[in-house]
LOTI-987845 format. One record per residue (C-alpha): residue number from 1; residue in three letters; chain; x, y, z negated. Coordinates in steps of 0.05 Angstrom, whole numbers, plus 5000, padded with zeros to 4 digits. Layout:
BEGIN
  pos  code  unit     X     Y     Z
  NUM   ALA     A     X     Y     Z
...
END
This chain:
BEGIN
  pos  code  unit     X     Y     Z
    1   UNK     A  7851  6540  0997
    2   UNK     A  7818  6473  1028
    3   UNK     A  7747  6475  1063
    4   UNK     A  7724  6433  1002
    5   UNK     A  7735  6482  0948
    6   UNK     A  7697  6544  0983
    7   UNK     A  7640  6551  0951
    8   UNK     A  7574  6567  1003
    9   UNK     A  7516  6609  0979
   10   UNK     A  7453  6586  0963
   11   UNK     A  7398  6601  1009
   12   UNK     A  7328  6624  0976
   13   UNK     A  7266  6627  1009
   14   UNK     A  7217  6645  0951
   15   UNK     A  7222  6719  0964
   16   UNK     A  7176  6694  1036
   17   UNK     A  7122  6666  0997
   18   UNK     A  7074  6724  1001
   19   UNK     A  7083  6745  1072
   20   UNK     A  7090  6674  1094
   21   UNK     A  7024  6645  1065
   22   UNK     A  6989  6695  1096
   23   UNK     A  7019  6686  1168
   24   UNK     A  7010  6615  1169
   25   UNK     A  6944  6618  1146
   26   UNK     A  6925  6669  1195
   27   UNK     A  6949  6634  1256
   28   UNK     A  6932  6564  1237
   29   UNK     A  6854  6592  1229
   30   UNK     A  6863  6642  1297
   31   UNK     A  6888  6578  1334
   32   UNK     A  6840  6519  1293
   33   UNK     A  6786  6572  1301
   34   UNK     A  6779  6600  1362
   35   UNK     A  6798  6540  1400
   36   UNK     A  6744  6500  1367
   37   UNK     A  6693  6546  1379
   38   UNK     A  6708  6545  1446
   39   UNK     A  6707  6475  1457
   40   UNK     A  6649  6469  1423
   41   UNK     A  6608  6515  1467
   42   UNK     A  6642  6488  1526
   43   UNK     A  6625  6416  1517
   44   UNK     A  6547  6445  1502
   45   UNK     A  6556  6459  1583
   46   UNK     A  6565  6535  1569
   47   UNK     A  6584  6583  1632
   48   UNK     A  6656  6609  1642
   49   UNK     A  6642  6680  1626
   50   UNK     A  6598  6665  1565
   51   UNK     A  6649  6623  1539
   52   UNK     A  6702  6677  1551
   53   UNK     A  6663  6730  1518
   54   UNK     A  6654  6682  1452
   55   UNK     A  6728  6664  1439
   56   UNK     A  6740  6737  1450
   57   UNK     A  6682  6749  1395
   58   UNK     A  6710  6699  1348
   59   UNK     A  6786  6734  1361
   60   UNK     A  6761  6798  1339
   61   UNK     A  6717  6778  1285
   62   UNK     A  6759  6733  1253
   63   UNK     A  6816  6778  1244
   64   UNK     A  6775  6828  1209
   65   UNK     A  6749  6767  1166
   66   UNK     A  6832  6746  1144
   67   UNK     A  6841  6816  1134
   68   UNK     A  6782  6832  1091
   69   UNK     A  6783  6766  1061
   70   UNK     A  6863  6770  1047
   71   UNK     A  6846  6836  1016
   72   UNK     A  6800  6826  0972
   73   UNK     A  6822  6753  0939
   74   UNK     A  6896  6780  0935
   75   UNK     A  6862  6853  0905
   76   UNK     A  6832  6806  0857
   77   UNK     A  6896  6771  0829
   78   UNK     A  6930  6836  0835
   79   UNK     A  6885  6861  0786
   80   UNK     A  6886  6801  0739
   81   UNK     A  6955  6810  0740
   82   UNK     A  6955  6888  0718
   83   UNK     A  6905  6868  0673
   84   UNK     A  6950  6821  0644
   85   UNK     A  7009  6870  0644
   86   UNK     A  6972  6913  0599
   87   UNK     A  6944  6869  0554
   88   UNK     A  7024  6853  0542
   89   UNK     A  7040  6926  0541
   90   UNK     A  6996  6933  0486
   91   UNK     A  7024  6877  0448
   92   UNK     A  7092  6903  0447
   93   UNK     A  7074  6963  0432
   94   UNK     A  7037  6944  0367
   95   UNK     A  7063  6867  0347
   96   UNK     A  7131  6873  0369
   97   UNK     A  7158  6811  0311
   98   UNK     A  7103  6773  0334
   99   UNK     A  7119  6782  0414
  100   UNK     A  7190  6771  0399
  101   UNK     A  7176  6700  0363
  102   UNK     A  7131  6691  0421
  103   UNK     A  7187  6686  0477
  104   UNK     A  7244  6652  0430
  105   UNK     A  7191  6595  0428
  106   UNK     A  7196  6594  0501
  107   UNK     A  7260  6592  0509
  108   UNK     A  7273  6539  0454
  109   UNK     A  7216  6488  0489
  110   UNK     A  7262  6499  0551
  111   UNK     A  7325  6464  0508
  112   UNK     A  7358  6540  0476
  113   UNK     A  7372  6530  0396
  114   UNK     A  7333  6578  0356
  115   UNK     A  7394  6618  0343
  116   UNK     A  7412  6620  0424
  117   UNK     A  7345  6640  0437
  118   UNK     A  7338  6697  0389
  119   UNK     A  7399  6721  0420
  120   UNK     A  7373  6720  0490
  121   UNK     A  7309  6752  0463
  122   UNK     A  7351  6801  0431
  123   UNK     A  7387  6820  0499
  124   UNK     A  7326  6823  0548
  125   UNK     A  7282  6857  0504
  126   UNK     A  7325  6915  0501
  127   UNK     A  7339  6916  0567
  128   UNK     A  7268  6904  0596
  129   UNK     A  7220  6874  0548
  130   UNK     A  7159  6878  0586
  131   UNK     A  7192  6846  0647
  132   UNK     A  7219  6782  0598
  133   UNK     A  7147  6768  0583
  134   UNK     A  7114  6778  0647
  135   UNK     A  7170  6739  0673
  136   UNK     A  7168  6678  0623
  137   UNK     A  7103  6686  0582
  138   UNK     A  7057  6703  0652
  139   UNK     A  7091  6677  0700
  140   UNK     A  7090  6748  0739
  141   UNK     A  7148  6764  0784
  142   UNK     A  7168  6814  0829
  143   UNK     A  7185  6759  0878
  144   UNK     A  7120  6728  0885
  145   UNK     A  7070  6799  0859
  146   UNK     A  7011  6792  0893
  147   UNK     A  7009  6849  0954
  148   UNK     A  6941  6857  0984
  149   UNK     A  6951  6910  1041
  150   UNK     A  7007  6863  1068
  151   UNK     A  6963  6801  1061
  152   UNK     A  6903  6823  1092
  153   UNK     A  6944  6859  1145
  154   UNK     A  6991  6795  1161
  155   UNK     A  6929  6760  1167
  156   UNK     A  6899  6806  1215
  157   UNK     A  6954  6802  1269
  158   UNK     A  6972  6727  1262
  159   UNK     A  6904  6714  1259
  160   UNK     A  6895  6745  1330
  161   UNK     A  6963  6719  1353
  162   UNK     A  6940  6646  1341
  163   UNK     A  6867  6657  1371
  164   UNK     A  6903  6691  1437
  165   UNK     A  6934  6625  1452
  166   UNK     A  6867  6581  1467
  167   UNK     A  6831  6640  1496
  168   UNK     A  6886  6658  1546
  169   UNK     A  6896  6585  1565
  170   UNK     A  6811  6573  1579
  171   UNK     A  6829  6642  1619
  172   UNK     A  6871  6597  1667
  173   UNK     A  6841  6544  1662
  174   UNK     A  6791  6510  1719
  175   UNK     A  6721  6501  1681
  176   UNK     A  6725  6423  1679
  177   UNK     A  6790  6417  1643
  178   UNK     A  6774  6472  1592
  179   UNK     A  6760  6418  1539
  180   UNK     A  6814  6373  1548
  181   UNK     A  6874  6425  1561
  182   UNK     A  6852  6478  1509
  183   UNK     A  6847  6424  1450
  184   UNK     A  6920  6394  1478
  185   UNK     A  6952  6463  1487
  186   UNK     A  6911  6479  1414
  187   UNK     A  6947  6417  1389
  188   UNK     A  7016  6437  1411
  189   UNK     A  7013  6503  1386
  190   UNK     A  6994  6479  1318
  191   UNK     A  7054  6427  1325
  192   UNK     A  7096  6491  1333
  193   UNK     A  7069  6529  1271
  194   UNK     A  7078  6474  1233
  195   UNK     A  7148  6470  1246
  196   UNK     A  7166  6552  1247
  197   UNK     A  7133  6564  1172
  198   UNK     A  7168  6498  1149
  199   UNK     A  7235  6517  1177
  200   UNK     A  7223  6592  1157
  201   UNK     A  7204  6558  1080
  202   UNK     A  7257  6506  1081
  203   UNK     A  7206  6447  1083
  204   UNK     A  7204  6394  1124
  205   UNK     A  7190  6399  1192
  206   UNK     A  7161  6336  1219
  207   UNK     A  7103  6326  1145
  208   UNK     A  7087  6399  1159
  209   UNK     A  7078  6396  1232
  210   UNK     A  7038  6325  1228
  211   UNK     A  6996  6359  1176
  212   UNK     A  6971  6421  1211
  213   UNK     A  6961  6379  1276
  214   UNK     A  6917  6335  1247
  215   UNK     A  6866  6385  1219
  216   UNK     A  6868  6428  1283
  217   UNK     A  6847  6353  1316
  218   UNK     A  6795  6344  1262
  219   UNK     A  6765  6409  1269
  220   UNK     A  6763  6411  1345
  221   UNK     A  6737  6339  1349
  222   UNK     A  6683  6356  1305
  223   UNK     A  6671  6410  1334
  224   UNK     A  6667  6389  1414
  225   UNK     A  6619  6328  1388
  226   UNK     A  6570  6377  1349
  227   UNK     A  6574  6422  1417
  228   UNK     A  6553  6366  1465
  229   UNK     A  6497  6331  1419
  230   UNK     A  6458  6400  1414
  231   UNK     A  6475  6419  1491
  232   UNK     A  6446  6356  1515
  233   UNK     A  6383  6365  1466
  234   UNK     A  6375  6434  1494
END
């Protein structure tokens, strides 16, 4: 058999979707974050130990914002979807014809003939009707199901991962360089996220690493300016 005519797998990365939103998010905002808070209070002319004590503030109470946060917005679509589930439940259970049309329709607007379709309506339905609709009336999945403990908890701990980063490098860091190396060091670590989720997703690297970079500057620009106006007016 020649090389050619081996046929490779396909590689998926939807089933990272959930878990991977939440990790980038959470380490993008622990690293965009923390490090402009503390350049911000460090170009107002704050003193090391001051400065030190609020990135370790803004570590700990931002991860218990993701995780809350993640929580309670994923606890919300979770619950649309349930809702959603039963509302469907209840439709099958008492308009069966009618649900059945419902998902031939489908399946014809996606290029099935009316006979192919009834067939395939015929088939999932008695294997698993409510998961045909949720799958191709809802658009629910068990792929990409909203799960709010492992949101908010991801969240959490990338969250603190990424705000570790600037804080241990102002740690090291002589007071008059804490500015300049802590937004470059920020920088590169945000180059580096970028790259990891896009490889991890399958995306490209170099749009996804450009992207995330520029924000982090944005923010810790913004941020470092807004510090030193209101330290020099104080």
């Amino acid at each position: 058999m020649s090389r050619a005519s081996i046929v490779q797998p396909e590689v998926h990365r939807t089933h990272r979707i959930g878990w991977l939103r939440a990790a980038v998010l959470g380490a993008n905002d622990g690293i965009v974050s923390t490090a402009s808070l503390m350049v911000g209070v460090a170009a107002a002319g704050t003193e090391r130990g001051a400065l030190l004590l609020t990135g370790m503030a803004g570590l700990v109470a931002g991860a218990m914002s993701m995780a809350a946060g993640e929580y309670v917005s994923v606890s919300s679509q979770s619950d649309t979807e349930e809702a959603d589930l039963a509302l469907e439940r209840k439709e099958l259970a008492t308009q069966p014809e009618f649900e059945r049309r419902e998902l031939a329709d489908i399946y014809v607007s996606r290029g099935l003939t009316a006979e192919l379709a009834a067939q395939v309506v015929d088939q999932l339905m008695a294997h698993d009707a409510l998961g045909a609709h949720a799958r191709d009336e809802l658009g629910i999945s068990h792929t990409v199901t909203a799960r709010p403990v492992q949101a908010g908890l991801t969240s959490a701990a990338t969250f603190a991962v990424g705000a570790a980063l600037p804080l241990l490098t102002a740690v090291v860091t002589p007071a008059p360089l804490v500015v300049p190396l802590v937004s470059g060091t920020s920088l590169l670590f945000l180059t580096a996220l970028g790259a990891i989720s896009a490889r991890t997703g399958g995306a490209p690297v170099l749009r996804a690493s450009a992207r995330v970079a520029f924000w982090g500057a944005l923010a810790m620009g913004i941020t470092a300016g807004v510090g030193r106006l209101f330290g020099t007016v104080v």
